[in-house]
Steps between C-alpha positions, in 0.01 A plus 500: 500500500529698180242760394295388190625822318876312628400150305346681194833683427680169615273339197544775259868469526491108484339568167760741389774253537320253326446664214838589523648115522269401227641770285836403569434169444339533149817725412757235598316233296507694191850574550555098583414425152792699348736409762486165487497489147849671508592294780416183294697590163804590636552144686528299135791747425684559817454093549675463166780808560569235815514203299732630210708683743571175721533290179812674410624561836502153560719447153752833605497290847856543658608770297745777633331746324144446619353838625500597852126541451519114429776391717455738740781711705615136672363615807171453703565810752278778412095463383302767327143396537252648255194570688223594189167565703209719427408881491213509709336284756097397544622129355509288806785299540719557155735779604580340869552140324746614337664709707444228748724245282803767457518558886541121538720502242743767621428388862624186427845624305547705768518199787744372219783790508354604141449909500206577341340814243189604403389630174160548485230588245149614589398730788315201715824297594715781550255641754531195658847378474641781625353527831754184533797523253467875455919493492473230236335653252696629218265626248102508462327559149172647546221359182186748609579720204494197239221455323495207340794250579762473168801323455713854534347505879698111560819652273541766729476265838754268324764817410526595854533104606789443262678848586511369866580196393818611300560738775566184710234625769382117482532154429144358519178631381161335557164614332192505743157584370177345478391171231107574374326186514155607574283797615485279821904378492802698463781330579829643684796449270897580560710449210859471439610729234902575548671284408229328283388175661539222173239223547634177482415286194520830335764321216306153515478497145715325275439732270896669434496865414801697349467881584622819339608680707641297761274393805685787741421801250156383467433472852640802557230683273220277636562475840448958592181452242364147726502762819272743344276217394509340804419791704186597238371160541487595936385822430234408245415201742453716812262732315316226446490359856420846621192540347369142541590556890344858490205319339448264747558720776260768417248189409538398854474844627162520290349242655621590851332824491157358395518275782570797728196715333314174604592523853459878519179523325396179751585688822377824350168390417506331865602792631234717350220242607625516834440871530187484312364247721577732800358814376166310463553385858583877610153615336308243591604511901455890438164468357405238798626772737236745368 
């Protein structure tokens, strides 16, 4: 059995964390507030970027001179899958979800004959992808230096995207980050992104529109501009997640550690009593000897 000394360092250091986790969590719930804000005012726009976009694809439908980021190369042989994960861990599950999604994903091409690449952004995932697909991965952007998230950080992603893409290094490319929908519920999403997916019903109204330019030349200048937005939606999105998952996880680790100071201080205190008790019995069979 441990010494008391033993179980009053074990305490102290119980305490240390906690004050530690509690700290942490404060910090991510401050941060919450302005990450979810983001994360909240870019939907209405990137929502609406979709809308437009697949409102005049749908009327340039059939064209020979859609763009390849549009039509796509006419093949289905080669997927890039944008992996966008966090920089750091302590956030429970968010990092592995995701990564967890893109492994299926390129798991699952793979049974197919597809060859899969990797392109990730944030530290977290490409720890973790590349103890599996360390081969695959063709380039990994590294956000600890940023700051604050901007719209130059998504630019940047989507420059290097669209240079492979010319390149012909691939045909598909699929979006995987992390929906904020609570401090308690981030959800796992993958998103098609080359060529642009056009929701259906997208030219349900009757409403006819003449355009100047033409559709193509339009698209053209929309479609490169839709990437960056899309990808600063995910990244604004994750941010969010991340701290509502680092929130909850350093709540839970909180409230662990008090119940282990409980239990500590319980069998301390027991402990102590214990050895108390048999002092008094030492001096008292002593003092019966004499």
């Amino acid at each position: 059995m441990a010494s008391l000394k033993d179980m009053r360092v074990r305490i102290a250091s119980t305490k240390a964390t906690q004050k530690i986790t509690k700290a942490m969590q404060m910090v991510a719930a401050s941060k919450l507030r302005r990450a979810q804000t983001a994360a909240e005012a870019a939907r209405p726009y990137a929502d609406k970027m979709s809308a437009v976009i697949s409102n005049i694809a749908s009327a340039a439908a059939g064209s020979p001179g859609a763009p390849a980021l549009l039509a796509g190369t006419g093949r289905d042989q080669v997927h890039l899958l944008l992996v966008c994960t966090g920089e750091r861990g302590l956030s429970g599950a968010f990092n592995s979800s995701i990564v967890r999604l893109a492994r299926e994903r390129a798991l699952a091409l793979s049974a197919q004959g597809k060859e899969v690449k990797f392109f990730c952004v944030g530290r977290k995932g490409y720890e973790q992808l590349r103890r599996q697909f360390d081969k695959q991965i063709v380039e990994h952007l590294d956000l600890r230096s940023v700051r604050q998230l901007g719209f130059v950080n998504a630019e940047d992603i989507a420059k290097k995207i669209l240079a492979r893409f010319e390149a012909g290094e691939f045909d598909v490319c699929t979006l995987f980050y992390s929906r904020f929908r609570s401090v308690i519920a981030q959800v796992p999403t993958a998103q098609q992104i080359i060529p642009l997916v056009v929701e259906e019903g997208g030219a349900a109204s009757t409403t006819s529109y003449e355009y100047e330019p033409e559709e193509d030349e339009i698209l053209t200048r929309l479609l490169p501009r839709n990437l960056a937005v899309q990808i600063f939606r995910a990244l604004l999105e994750n941010n969010a997640s991340f701290y509502g998952a680092q929130m909850s996880a350093m709540d839970n680790a909180t409230r662990n550690a008090g119940e282990m100071i409980r239990k500590q201080t319980l069998v301390y205190n027991r402990t102590r009593q214990a050895q108390i008790t048999k002092e008094l019995i030492e001096i008292i069979s002593g003092a019966e000897a004499v």
